[in-house]
SEPAKE-153191 format. One record per residue (C-alpha): residue number from 0; x, y, z. Coordinates in steps of 0.001 Angstrom, whole numbers. Example, Ala and Ser with C-alpha at 12.3 -4.5 7.8 and 13.67 -1.06 7.14 Angstrom:
DRENPA  resi       c1       c2       c3
DRENPA     0    12300    -4500     7800
DRENPA     1    13670    -1060     7140
***
This chain:
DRENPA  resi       c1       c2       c3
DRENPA     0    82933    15648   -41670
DRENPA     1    79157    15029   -41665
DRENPA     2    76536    16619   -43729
DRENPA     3    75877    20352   -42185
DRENPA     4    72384    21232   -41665
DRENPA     5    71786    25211   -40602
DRENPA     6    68595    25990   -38915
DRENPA     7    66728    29777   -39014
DRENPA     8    63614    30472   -36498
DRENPA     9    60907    32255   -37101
DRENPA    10    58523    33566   -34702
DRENPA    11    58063    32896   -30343
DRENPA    12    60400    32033   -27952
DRENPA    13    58831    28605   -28167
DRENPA    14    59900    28151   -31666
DRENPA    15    63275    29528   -30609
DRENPA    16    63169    26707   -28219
DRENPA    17    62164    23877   -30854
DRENPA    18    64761    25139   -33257
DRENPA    19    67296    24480   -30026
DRENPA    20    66267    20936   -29182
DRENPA    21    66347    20362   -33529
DRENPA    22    70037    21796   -33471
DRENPA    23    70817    19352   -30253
DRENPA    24    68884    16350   -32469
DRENPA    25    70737    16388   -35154
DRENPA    26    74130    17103   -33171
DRENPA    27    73546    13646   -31506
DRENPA    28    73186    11857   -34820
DRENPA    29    76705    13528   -36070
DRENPA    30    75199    16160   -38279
DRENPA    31    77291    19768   -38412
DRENPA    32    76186    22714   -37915
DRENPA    33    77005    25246   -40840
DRENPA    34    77539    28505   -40533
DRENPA    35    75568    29794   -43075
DRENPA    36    73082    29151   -45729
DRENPA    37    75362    28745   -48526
DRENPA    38    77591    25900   -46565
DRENPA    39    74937    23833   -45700
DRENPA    40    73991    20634   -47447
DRENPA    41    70350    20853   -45608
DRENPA    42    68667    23771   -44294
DRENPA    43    65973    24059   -41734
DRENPA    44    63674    26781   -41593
DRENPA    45    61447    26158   -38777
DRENPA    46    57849    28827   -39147
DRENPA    47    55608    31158   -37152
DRENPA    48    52006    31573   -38936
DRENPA    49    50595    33674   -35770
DRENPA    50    50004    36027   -38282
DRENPA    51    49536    36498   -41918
DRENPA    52    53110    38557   -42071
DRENPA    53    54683    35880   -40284
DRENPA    54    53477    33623   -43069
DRENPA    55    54742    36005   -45623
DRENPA    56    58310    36308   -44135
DRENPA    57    58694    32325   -44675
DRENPA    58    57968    32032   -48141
DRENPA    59    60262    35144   -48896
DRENPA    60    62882    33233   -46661
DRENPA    61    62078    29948   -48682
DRENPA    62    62577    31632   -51892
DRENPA    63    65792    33387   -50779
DRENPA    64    67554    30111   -49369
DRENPA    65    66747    28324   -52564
DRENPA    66    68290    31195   -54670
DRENPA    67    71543    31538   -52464
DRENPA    68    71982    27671   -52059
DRENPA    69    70013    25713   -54689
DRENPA    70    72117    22857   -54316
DRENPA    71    70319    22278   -50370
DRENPA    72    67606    20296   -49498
DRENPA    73    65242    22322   -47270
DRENPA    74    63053    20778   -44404
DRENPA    75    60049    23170   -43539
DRENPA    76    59177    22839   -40064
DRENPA    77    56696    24679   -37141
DRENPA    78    53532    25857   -37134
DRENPA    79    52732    27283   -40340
DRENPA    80    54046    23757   -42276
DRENPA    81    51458    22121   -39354
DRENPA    82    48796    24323   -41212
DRENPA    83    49716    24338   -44470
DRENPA    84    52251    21525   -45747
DRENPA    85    50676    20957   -48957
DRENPA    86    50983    24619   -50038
DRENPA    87    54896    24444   -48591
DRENPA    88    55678    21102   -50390
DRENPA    89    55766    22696   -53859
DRENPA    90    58310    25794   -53247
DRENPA    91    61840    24965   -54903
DRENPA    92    63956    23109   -53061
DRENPA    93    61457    22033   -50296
DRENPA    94    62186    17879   -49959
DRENPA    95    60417    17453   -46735
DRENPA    96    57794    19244   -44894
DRENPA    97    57330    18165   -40846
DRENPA    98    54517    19615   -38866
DRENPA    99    55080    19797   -35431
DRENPA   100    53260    16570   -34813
DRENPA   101    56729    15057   -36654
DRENPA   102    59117    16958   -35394
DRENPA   103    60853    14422   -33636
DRENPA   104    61219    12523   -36469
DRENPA   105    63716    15058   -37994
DRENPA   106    66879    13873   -37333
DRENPA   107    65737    10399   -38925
DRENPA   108    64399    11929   -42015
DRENPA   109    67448    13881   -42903
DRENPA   110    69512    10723   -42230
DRENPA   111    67486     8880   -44553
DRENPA   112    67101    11536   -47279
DRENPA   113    68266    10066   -50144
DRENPA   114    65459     7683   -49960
DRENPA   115    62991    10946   -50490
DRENPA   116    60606    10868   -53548
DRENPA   117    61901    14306   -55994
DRENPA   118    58287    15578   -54980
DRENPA   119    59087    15806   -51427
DRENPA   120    57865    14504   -48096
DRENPA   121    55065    15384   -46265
DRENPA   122    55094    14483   -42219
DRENPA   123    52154    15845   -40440
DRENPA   124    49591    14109   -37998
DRENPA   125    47182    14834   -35170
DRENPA   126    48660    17704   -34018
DRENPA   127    45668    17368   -30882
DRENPA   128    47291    13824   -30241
DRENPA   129    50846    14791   -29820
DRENPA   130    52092    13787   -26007
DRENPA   131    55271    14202   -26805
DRENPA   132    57817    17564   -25408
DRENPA   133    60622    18960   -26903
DRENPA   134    62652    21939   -26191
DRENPA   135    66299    22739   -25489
DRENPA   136    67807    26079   -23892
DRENPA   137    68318    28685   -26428
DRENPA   138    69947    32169   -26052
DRENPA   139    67854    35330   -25882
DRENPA   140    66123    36406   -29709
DRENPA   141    68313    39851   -29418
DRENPA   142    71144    37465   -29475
DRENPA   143    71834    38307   -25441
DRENPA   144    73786    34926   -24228
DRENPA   145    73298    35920   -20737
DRENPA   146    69626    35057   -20249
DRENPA   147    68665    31612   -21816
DRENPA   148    65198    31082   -22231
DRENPA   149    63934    27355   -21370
DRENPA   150    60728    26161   -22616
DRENPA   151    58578    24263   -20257
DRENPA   152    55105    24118   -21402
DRENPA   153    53985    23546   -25248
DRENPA   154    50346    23905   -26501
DRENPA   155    47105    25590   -25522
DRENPA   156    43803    24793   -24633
DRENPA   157    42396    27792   -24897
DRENPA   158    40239    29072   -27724
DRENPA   159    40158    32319   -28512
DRENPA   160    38693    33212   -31402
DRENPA   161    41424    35180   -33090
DRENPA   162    44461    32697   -32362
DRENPA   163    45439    29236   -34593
DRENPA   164    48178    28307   -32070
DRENPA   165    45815    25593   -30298
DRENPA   166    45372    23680   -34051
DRENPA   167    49106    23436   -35132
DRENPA   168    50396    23111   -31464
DRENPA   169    47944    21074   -29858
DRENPA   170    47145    20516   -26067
DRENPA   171    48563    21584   -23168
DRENPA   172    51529    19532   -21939
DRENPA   173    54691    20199   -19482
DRENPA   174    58548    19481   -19244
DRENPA   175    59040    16636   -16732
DRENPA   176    59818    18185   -13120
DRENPA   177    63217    16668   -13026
DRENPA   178    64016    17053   -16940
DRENPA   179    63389    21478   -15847
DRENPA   180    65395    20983   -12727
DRENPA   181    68283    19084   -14647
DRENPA   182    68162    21880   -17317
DRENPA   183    68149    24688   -14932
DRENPA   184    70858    23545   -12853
DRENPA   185    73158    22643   -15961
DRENPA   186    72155    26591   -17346
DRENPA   187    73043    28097   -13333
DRENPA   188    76740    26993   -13864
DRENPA   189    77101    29465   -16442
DRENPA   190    74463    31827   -16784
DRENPA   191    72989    34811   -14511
DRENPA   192    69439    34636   -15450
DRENPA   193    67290    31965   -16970
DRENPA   194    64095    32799   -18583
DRENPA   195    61172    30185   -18331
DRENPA   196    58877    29785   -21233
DRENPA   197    56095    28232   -22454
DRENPA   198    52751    28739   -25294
DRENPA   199    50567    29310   -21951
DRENPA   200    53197    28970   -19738
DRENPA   201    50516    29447   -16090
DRENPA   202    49691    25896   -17116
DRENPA   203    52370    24044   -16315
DRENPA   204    51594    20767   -14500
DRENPA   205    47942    20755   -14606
DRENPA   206    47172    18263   -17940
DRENPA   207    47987    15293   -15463
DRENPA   208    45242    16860   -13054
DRENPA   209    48508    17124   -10390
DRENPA   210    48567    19887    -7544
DRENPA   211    52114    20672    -8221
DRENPA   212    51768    23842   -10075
DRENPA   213    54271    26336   -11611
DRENPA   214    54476    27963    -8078
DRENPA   215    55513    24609    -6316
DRENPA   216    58335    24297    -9341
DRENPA   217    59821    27134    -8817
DRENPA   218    60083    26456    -5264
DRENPA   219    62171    23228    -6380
DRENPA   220    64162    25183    -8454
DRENPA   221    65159    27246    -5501
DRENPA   222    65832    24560    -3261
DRENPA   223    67835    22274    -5725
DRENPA   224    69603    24130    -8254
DRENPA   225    71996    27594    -8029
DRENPA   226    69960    29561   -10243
DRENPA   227    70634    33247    -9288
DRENPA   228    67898    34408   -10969
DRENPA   229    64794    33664   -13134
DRENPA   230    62395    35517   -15009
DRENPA   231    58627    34153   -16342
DRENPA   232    57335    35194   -19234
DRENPA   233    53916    35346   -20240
DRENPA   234    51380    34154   -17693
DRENPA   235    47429    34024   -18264
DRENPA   236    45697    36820   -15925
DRENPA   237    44186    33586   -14286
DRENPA   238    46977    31828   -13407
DRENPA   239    48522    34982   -11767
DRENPA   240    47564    33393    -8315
DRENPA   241    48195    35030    -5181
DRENPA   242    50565    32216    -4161
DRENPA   243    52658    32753    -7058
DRENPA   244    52716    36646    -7034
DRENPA   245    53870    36621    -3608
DRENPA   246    56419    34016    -4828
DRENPA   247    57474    36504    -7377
DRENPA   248    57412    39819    -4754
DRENPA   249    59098    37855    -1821
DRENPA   250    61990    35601    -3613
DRENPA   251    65296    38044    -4413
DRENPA   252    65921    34950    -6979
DRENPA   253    63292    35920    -8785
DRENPA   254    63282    38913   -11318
DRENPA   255    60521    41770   -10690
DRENPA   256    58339    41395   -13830
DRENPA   257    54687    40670   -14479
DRENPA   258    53962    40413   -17829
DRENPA   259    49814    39737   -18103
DRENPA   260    48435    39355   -21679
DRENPA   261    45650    41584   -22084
DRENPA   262    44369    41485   -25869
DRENPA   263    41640    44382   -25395
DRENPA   264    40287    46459   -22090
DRENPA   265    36570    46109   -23394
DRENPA   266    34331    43330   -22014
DRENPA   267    32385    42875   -24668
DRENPA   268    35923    42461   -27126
DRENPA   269    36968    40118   -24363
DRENPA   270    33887    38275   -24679
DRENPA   271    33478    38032   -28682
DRENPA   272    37799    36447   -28163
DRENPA   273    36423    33903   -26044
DRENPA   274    39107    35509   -23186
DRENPA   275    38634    33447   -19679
DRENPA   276    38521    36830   -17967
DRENPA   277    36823    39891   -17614
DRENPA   278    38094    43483   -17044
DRENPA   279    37649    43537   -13135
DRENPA   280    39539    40236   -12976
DRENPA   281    42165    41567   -14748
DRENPA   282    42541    44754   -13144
DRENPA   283    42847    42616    -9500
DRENPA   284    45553    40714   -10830
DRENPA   285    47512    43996   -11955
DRENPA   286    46289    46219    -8928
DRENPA   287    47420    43105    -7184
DRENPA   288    50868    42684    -8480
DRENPA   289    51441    46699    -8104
DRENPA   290    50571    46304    -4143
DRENPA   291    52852    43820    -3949
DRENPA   292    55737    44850    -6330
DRENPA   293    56162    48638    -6131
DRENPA   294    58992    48566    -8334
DRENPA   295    58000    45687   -10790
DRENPA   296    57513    45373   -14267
DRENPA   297    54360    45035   -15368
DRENPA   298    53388    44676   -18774
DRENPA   299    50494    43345   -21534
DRENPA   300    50205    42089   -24757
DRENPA   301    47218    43982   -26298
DRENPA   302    45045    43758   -29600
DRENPA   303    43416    46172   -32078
DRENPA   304    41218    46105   -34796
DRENPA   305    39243    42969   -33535
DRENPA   306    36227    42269   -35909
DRENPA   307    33448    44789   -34649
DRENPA   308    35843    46597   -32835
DRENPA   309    34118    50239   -32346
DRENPA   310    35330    53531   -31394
DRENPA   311    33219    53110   -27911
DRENPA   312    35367    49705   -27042
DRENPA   313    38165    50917   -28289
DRENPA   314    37724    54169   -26407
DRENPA   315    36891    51502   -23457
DRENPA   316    39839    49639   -23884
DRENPA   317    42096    52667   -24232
DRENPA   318    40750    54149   -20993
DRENPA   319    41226    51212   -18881
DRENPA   320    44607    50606   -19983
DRENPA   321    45340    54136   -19098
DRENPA   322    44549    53516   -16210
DRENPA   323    46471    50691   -15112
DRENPA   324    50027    50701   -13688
DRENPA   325    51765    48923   -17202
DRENPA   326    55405    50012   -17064
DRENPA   327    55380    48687   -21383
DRENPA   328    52776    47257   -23762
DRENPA   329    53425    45032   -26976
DRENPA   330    50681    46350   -29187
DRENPA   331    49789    43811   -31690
DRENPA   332    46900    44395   -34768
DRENPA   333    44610    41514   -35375
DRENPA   334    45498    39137   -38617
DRENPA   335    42900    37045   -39902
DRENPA   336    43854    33557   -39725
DRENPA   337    41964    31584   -41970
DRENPA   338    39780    28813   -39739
DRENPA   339    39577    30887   -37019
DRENPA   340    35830    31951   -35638
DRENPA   341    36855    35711   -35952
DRENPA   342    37657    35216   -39438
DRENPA   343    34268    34494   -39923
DRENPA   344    32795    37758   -38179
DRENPA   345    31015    40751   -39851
DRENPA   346    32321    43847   -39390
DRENPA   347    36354    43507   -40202
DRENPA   348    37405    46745   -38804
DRENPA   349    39170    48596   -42067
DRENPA   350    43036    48408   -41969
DRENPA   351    44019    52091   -41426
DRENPA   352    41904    52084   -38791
DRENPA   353    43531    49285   -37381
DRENPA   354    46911    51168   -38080
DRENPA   355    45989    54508   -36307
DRENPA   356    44277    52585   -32937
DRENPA   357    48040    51005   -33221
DRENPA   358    49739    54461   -33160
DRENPA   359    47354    55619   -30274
DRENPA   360    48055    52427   -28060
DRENPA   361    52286    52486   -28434
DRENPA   362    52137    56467   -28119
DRENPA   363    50469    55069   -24555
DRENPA   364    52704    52308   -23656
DRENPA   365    55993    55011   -24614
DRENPA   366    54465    57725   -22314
DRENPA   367    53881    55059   -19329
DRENPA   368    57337    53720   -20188
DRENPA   369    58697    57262   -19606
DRENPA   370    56822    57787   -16198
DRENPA   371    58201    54501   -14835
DRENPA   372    61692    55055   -16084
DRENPA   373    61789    58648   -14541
DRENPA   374    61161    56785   -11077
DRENPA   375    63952    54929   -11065
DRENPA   376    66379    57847   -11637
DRENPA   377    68022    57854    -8363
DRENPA   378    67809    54494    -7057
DRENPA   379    70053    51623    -7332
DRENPA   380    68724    48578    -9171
DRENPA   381    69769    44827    -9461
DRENPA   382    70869    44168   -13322
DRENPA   383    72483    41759   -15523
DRENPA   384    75090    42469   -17358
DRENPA   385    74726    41469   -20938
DRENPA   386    77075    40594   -23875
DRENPA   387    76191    43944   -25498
DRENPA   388    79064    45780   -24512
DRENPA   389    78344    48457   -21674
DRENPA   390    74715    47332   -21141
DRENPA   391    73100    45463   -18763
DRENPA   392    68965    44516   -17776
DRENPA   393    67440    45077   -14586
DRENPA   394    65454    42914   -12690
DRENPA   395    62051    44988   -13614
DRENPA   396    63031    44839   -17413
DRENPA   397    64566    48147   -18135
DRENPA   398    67739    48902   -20340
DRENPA   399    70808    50485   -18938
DRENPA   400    73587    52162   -20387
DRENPA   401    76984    51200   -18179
DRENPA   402    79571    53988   -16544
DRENPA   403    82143    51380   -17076
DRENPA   404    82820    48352   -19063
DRENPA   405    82155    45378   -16851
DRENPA   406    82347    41348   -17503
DRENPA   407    78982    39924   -18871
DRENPA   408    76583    37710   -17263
DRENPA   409    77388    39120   -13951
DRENPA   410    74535    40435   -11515
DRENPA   411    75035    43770    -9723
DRENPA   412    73992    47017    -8290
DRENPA   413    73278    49757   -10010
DRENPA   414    73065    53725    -9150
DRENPA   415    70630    55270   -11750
DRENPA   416    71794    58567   -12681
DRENPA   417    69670    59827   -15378
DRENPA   418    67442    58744   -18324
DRENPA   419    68501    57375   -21939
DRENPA   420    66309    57789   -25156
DRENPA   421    64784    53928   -24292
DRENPA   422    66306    52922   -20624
DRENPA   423    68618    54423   -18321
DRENPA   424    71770    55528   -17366
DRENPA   425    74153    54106   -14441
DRENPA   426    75230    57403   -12827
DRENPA   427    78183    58173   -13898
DRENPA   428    77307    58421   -17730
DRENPA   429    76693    60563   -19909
DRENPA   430    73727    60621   -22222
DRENPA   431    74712    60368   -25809
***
């Protein structure tokens, strides 16, 4: 048997997706995947550093791997060994550390290991001129193996203020055409729902300065593959185009769910991010969507505690959100990130303030949750049915408890009968 490598992810569905096409790498050059930490002769651990707790969690998982296998060499990988490889190099164990300018050079440098000098490796470049793309399919982070995600876009160009993705991801670049046809069509033999991905996934396509757009491939995805349903995830408000909305509203492949980061309802926040959008735009995309999708999911990702972040904006922020038809929120508070321009700015809004504007906002999103969930009661929805025994997801991204055991990775009909504490129940059961 080969050496066994194990690999643990940390962070985005794109890093979900890296750590998938890593695991396929090293398959093809006859390494094993272990089980566990403690059976494998090299471990990956491939890192998040989108915030500063995401940092944290990797060096606690460095030191842990290293006490429960200190016989294994361990490869840091991702976005926080982009940023900060020399500070990685010297943790216990650590023999190589490969930004993701390198990462494709993984399965070359395990292979070659011995050669390594005791004080480790270092691989990291340009991250700004990496062309190359690499992603495999990987299963839902709850575990789910009913709804893939695929990554087809990698990078940003975008620079917000707050975010350090752009610097350890680098530009904006897409999955070949036929390489996400190919994939999709391989995942439709065996899967209900796919789940397309990306860092700014609205910007598929464009780098090459090509009209086919993320629109147009989903049309070919239609046409040439059996795909019974997909799901987006995060699209900039900008790239919510009409063309691709009504794509979204009038396809029955396509699941009903808009998810629109937001980061703060304040113009003048929006403006001190360095967001592409203001308010009003963002409110037509939503009001938009609603028109269109009655029923849909619609949903934001949404900041607090920017630098200089006042009561008034975040009043202002709070109020517009209110009142806008979200059906859920993620509700993240702002991390410095060391290089960043907001790092820089006066003003740091104080921590438990950050904390309670936190509170306020998810007390929101569970109260809009509610309202949606309440208007489903009643109807009958189209759902996947997951691995989780007796569960299954609906098209417009709600959780719901099943009358009777059915086979996973099946779509079907649904009759809601009545609410759970965080979905919904299929008539016929009985809340616990």
């Amino acid at each position: 048997m080969g050496r066994r490598f194990y690999i643990q992810n940390f962070g985005c569905r794109a890093t979900q997706a890296d750590g998938a096409a890593i695991e396929r790498a090293l398959g093809v050059e006859g390494l094993v995947a272990a089980p566990d930490v403690e059976s494998a002769d090299i471990v990956v651990l491939n890192s998040c550093t989108v915030t500063a707790a995401a940092d944290e969690d990797l060096r606690h998982a460095l030191n842990r791997v290293h006490r429960r296998n200190p016989e294994a060499s361990i490869l840091v990988t991702g976005c926080y060994a982009q940023r900060r490889p020399e500070e990685l190099i010297g943790f216990p164990g650590v023999k190589w550390v490969v930004g993701n300018s390198h990462k494709h050079n993984i399965p070359q440098l395990v292979q070659v290991g011995e050669g390594v000098p005791s004080h480790g490796l270092i691989q990291v470049g340009d991250i700004a001129a990496e062309q190359q793309f690499m992603a495999a399919p990987v299963d839902d982070a709850s575990g789910d193996r009913t709804r893939p995600n695929l990554k087809i876009q990698d990078g940003c160009g975008n620079r917000c203020t707050f975010c350090v993705i752009p610097s350890v991801r680098g530009r904006s670049r897409s999955a070949e055409a036929d390489w996400v046809v190919e994939e999709v069509r391989k995942l439709a033999a065996t899967h209900a729902e796919v789940v397309l991905s990306g860092i700014n996934l609205g910007r598929w396509g464009r780098e090459h300065g090509g009209r086919f757009r993320l629109v147009d491939l989903l049309r070919r995805l239609f046409d040439e593959t059996d795909v019974r349903r997909l799901r987006l995830s995060s699209v900039e408000p900008m790239d919510w185009s009409g063309d691709l909305l009504d794509l979204v509203a009038s396809s029955s492949r396509m699941a009903q769910h808009v998810h629109i980061p937001l980061q703060s309802g304040s113009d003048s926040v929006l403006r001190r991010m360095r967001r592409r959008y203001r308010p009003r735009h963002y409110e037509e995309r939503v009001r938009l969507a609603r028109t269109l999708m009655p029923d849909a999911a619609i949903g934001a990702d949404v900041m607090v505690g920017f630098p200089g972040e006042s009561e008034a904006e975040f009043e202002e922020s709070r109020s517009f959100i209110e009142s806008l038809p979200f059906t859920y929120l993620h509700v993240f508070t702002y991390s410095v990130r060391p290089g960043t321009p907001a790092a820089g700015m006066p003003q740091q809004v104080p921590v438990p303030v950050r904390k309670n504007r936190n509170r306020i906002l998810r007390e929101l999103a569970a109260a809009k949750n509610l309202e949606f969930r309440r208007k489903m009661v009643g109807r009958t929805l189209s759902a996947v049915t997951l691995n989780e025994p007796g569960t299954a997801i609906t098209g417009n991204y709600l959780k719901v408890s099943l009358a009777a055991p059915r086979e996973p990775n099946r779509i079907v009909d649904l009759a809601i009968g009545g609410l759970a504490s965080d979905g919904l129940l299929e008539a016929g059961e009985t809340a616990i």
